[in-house]
C-alpha positions in Angstrom: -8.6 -13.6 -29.6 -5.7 -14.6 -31.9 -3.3 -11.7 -33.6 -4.9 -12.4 -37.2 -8.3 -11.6 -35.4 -7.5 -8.5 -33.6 -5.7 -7.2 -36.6 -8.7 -7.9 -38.3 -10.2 -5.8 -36.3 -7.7 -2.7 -36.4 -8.0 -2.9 -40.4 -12.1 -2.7 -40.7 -11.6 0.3 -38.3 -9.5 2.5 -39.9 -10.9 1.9 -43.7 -12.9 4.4 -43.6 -10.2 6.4 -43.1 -9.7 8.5 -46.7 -6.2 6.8 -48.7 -5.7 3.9 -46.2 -6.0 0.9 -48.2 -5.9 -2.8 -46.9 -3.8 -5.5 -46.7 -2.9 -7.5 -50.4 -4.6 -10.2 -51.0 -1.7 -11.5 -52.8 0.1 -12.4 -49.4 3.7 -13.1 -50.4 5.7 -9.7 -50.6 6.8 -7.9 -48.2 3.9 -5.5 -47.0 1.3 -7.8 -48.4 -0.2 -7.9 -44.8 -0.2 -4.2 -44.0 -2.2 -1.0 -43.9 -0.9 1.1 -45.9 -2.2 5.0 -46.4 -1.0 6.7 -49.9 0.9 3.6 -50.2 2.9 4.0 -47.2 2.9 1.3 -44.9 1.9 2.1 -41.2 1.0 -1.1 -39.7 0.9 -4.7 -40.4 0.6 -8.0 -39.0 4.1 -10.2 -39.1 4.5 -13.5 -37.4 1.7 -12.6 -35.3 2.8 -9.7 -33.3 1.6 -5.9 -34.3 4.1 -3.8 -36.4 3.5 0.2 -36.3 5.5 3.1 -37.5 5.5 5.5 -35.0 8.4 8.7 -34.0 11.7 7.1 -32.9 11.8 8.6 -29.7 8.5 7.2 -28.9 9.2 4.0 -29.9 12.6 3.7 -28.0 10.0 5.3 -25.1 7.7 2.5 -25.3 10.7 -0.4 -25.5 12.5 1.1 -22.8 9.1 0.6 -20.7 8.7 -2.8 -21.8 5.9 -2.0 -23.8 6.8 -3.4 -27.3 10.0 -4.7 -28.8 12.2 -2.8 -31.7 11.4 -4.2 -35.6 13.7 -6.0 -37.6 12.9 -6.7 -41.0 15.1 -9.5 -41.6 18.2 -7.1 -42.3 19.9 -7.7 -38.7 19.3 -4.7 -37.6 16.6 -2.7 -35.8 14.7 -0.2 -37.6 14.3 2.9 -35.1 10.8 3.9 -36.1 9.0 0.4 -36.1 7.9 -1.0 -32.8 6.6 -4.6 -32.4 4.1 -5.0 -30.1 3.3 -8.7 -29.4 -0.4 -10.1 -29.0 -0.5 -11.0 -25.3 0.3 -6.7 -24.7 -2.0 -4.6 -22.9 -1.5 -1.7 -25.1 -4.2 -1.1 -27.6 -3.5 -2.0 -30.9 -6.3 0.0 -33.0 -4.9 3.4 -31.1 -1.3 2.4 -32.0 -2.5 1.9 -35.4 -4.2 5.0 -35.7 -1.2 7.3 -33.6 0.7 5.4 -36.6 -2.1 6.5 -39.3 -1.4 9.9 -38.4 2.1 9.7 -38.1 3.1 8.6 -41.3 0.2 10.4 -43.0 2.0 14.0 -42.1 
């Protein structure tokens, strides 16, 4: 299954979910390929690898296991509370996506 595929996935899941909105279909800006919930973005899809906004002490958690890989959004330097988790991981990326649903919904 390709990234664009199970992200596909991850977004018809968590639509039902009340103020999570999809990705644009616009597709240039930044965010245009994220969920976003009241506007806030909480995961997206960027150069095929799953992008979630989770707590920074989880995400540091889950690169220090070697489960993901810190987020840089082309600034040169890692954003604390973004983790990129790449396609081939075992980790599941609709239950990222929804710990980061809840997350940023708070």
């Amino acid at each position: 299954m390709t990234a664009e595929e199970r992200f596909a996935e991850v977004v018809a899941a968590l639509l039902d979910h009340p103020d999570v909105t999809p990705p644009s279909a616009t597709g240039r800006e930044f965010g245009s390929n994220a969920l976003k919930v009241k506007g806030k973005i909480f995961a997206m899809l960027v150069r095929g690898d799953l992008v979630v906004k989770l707590p920074a002490a989880r995400v540091a958690t889950l690169i220090a296991n070697g489960q993901g890989g810190p987020f840089d959004a082309g600034k040169g330097k890692p954003m604390q509370e973004w983790l990129t988790v790449p396609t081939e991981s075992s980790l599941n990326w609709l239950d990222l996506a929804q710990e980061a649903l809840r997350f940023v919904r708070r």
